[in-house]
C-alpha positions in Angstrom: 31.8 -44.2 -63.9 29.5 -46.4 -65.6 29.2 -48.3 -62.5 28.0 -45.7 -60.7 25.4 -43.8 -63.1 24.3 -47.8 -63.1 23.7 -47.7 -59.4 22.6 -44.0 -59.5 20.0 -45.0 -61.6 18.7 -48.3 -59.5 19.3 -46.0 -56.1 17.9 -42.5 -56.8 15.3 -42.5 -54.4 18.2 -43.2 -51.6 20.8 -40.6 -53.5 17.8 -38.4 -53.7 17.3 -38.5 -49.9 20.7 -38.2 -49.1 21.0 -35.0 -51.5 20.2 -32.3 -48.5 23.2 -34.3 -46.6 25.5 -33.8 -49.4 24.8 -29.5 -50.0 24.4 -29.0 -46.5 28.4 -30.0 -46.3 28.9 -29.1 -49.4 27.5 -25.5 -48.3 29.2 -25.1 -44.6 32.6 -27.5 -44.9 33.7 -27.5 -48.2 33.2 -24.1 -50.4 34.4 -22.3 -47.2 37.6 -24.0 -47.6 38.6 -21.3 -50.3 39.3 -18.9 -47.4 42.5 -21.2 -46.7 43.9 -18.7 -48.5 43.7 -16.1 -45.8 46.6 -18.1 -44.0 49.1 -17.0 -46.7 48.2 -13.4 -47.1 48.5 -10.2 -45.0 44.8 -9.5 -45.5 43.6 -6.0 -46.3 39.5 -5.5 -46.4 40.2 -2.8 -48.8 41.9 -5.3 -51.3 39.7 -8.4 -50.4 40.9 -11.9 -51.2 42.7 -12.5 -53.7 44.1 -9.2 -54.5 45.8 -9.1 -50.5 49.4 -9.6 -50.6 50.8 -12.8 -50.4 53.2 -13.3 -47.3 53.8 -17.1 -47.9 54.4 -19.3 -44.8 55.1 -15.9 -42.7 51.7 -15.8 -40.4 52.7 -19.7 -39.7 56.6 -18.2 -38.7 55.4 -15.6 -36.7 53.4 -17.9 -34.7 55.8 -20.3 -34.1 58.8 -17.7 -33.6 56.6 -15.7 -30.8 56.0 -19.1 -29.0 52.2 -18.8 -29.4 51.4 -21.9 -31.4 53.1 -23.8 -28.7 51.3 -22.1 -26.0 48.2 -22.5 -27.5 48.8 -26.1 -28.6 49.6 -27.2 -24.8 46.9 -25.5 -23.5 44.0 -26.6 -25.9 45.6 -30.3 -26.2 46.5 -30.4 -22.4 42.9 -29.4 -21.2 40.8 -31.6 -23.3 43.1 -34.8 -22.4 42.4 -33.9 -18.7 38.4 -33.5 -20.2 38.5 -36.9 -22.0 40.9 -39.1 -19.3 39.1 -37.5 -16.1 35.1 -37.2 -17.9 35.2 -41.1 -19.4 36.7 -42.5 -15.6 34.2 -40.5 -13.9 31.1 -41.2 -16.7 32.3 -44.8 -15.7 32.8 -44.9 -12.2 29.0 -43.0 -11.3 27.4 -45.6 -14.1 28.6 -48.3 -12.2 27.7 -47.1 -9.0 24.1 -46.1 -9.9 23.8 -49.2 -12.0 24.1 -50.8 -8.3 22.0 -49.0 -6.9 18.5 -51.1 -6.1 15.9 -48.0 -4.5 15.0 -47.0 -7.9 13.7 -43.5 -7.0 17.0 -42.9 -5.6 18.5 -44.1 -8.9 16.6 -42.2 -11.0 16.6 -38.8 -8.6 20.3 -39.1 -8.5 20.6 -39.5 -12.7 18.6 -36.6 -12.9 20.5 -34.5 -10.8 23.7 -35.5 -12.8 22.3 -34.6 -15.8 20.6 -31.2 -15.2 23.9 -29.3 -15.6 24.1 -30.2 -18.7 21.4 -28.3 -19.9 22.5 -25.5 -18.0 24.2 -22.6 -20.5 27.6 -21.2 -20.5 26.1 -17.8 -19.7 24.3 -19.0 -17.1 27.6 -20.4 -15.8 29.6 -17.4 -16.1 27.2 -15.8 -14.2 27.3 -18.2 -11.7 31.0 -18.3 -11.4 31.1 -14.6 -11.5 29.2 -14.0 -8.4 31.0 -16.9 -6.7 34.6 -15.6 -7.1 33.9 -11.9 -7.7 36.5 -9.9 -5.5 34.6 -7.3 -4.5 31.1 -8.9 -3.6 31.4 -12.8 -4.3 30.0 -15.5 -2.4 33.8 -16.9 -1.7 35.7 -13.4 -0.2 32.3 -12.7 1.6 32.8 -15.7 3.0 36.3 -15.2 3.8 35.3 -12.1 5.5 32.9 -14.0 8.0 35.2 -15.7 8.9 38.1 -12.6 9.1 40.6 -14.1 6.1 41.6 -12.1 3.5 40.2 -11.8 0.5 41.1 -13.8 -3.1 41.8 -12.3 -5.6 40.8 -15.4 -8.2 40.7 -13.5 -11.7 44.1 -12.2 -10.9 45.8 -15.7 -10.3 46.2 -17.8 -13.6 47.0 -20.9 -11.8 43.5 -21.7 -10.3 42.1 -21.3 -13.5 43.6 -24.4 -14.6 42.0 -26.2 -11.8 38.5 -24.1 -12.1 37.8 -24.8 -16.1 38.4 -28.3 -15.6 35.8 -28.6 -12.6 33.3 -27.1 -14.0 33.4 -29.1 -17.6 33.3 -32.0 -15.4 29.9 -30.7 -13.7 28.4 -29.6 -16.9 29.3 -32.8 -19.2 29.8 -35.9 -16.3 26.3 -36.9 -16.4 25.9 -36.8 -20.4 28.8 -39.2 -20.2 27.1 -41.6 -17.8 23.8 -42.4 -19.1 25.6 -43.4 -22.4 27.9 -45.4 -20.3 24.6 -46.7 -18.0 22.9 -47.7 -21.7 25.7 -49.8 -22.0 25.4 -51.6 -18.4 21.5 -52.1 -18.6 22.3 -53.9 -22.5 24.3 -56.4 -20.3 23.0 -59.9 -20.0 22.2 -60.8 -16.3 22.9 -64.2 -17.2 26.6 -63.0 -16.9 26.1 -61.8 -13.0 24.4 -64.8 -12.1 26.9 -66.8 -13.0 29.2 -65.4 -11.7 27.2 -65.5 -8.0 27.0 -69.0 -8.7 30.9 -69.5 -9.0 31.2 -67.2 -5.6 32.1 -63.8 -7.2 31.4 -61.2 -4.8 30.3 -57.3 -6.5 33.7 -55.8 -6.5 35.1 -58.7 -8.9 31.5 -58.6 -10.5 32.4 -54.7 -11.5 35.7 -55.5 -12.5 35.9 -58.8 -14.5 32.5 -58.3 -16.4 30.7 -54.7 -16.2 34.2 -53.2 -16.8 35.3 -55.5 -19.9 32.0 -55.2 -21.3 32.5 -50.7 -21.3 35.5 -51.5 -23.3 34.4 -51.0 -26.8 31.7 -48.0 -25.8 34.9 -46.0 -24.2 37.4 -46.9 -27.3 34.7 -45.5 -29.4 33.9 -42.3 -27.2 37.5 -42.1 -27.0 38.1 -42.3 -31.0 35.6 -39.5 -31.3 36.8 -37.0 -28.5 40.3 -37.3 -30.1 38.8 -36.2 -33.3 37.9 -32.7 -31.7 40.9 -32.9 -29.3 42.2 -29.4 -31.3 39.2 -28.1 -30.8 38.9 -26.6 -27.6 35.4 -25.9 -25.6 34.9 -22.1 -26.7 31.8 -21.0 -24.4 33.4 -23.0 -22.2 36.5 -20.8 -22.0 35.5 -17.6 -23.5 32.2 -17.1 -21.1 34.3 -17.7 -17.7 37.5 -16.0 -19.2 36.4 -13.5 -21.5 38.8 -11.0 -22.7 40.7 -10.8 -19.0 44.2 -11.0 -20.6 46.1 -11.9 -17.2 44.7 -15.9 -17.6 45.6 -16.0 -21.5 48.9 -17.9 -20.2 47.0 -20.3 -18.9 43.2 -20.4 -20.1 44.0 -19.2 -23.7 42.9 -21.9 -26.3 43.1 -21.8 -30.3 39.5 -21.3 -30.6 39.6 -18.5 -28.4 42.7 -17.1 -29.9 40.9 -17.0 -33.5 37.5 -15.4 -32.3 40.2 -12.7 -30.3 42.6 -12.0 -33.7 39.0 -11.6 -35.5 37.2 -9.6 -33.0 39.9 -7.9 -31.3 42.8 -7.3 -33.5 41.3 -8.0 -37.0 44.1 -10.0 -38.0 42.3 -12.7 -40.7 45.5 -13.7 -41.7 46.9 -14.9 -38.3 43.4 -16.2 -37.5 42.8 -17.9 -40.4 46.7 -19.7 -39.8 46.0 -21.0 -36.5 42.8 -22.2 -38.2 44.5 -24.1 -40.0 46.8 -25.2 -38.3 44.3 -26.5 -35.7 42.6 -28.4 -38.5 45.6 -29.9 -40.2 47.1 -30.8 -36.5 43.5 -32.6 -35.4 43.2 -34.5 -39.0 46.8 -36.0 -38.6 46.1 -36.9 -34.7 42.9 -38.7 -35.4 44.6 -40.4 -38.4 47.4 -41.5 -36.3 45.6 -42.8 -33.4 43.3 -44.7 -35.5 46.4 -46.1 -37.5 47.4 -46.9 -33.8 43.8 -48.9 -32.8 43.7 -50.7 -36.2 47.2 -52.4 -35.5 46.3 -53.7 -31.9 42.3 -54.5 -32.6 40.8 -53.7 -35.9 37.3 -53.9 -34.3 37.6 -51.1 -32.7 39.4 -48.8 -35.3 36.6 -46.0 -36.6 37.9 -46.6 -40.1 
């Protein structure tokens, strides 16, 4: 304690700056972490939070008895390991190709159109979507029509959806991935590829034995950090192209949309607040274990 008034004192200006760090967390992560308490109680707004009853473990039963905390833990879990495994190969595979590329207003046209979904919104995209697969008047049964097939009937097949969600987080986030994967290649010495001309290395075994070694430690790291949020699902993502169309729940339903629903819909701050935390304590031990993982085969690449 005395060590660190001691260094208090010789550091204040530095504590001092980090102060608005420290309440801002302080304010939004820690104080609401009373409301844990919801988890154990069948809440009632008319006895408010600590005078609710207390139900114990019972929320946490019910979930798992009704097999919704397993539904909800393959779906969020399974989608954002297709996000993470397909986004990183194709954030790496598009840098490498464009960091090839030698008409550099082609190059930088073709990063710029990669990018610009990005900053498109999930509205926006629902909208989009909407009017694309829309049975009665979308661009894809009109289509159809034209050409005298029958119409689809895509919010009424759960299936598709697996494929759909997955497509279009790959349009909106692929080329946020690759310019922090094309940072990366332009930070690599060209000493290395000239070398490597020299000793008769043609561009395929260029790519592979130095531009892909060298991506190593910037994908371990995105990696590490997409794994942290891996119980956290995208929520616009899923609630603006879903929304409450209870036929795709099987399918499209995710913890974060099953919380906003149980707060919204059925009012259930009990249940909510248990997949809450369940989804937190779930994430925590993931991260924890997979970093345990990392620091055993290269500590340099462990977050922690």
């Amino acid at each position: 304690m005395r060590h660190f008034l001691q260094e208090l004192s010789r550091n204040r200006i530095l504590f001092l700056m980090l102060l608005p760090t420290l309440i801002y967390f302080l304010i939004n992560s820690y104080f609401p972490m009373v409301g844990v308490y919801y988890a154990f109680t069948q809440f009632d707004f008319n006895s408010g939070l600590f005078d609710s009853a207390f139900v114990g473990l019972k929320n946490f039963e019910f979930l798992w008895k009704s097999g919704t905390l397993f539904r909800l833990t393959l779906n969020t879990v399974g989608y954002n390991l297709a996000f993470i495994v397909l986004g990183n190969v194709l954030a790496i595979v598009c840098a490498i190709l464009l960091s090839e590329l030698r008409i550099k207003w082609f190059k930088k046209l073709t990063q710029s159109i990669m990018f610009l979904p990005y900053f498109v919104s999930f509205v926006i995209l629902s909208v989009i979507v909407y009017n694309v697969f829309n049975y009665d008047s979308g661009f894809l049964n009109t289509l159809l029509a034209q050409f005298g097939a029958e119409p689809v009937d895509v919010y009424n097949k759960p299936v598709i959806w697996i494929f759909l969600i997955i497509l279009f987080y790959l349009w909106k986030n692929l080329g946020y991935s690759m310019v922090i994967y094309l940072a990366t290649i332009t930070g690599i010495s060209e000493e290395y590829y000239e070398a490597a001309k020299i000793d008769g290395a043609n561009i395929f075994q260029r790519i592979w034995y130095i531009t892909v070694p060298m991506l190593k430690t910037t994908f371990v790291m995105l990696l590490l950090f997409a794994l942290g949020s891996i119980m956290k699902g995208q929520f616009d993502l899923f609630y603006q192209l879903i929304g409450n169309n209870g036929v795709l729940y099987n399918t499209t339903d995710i913890l974060d949309t099953y919380v906003f629903r149980s707060l919204k819909v059925t009012f259930d701050v009990g249940m909510a607040t248990a997949a809450g935390l369940y989804q937190s304590l779930f994430g925590f031990i993931l991260i924890m274990t997979v970093n345990w993982i990392i620091r055993k085969i290269n500590d340099e690449y462990a977050l922690f």
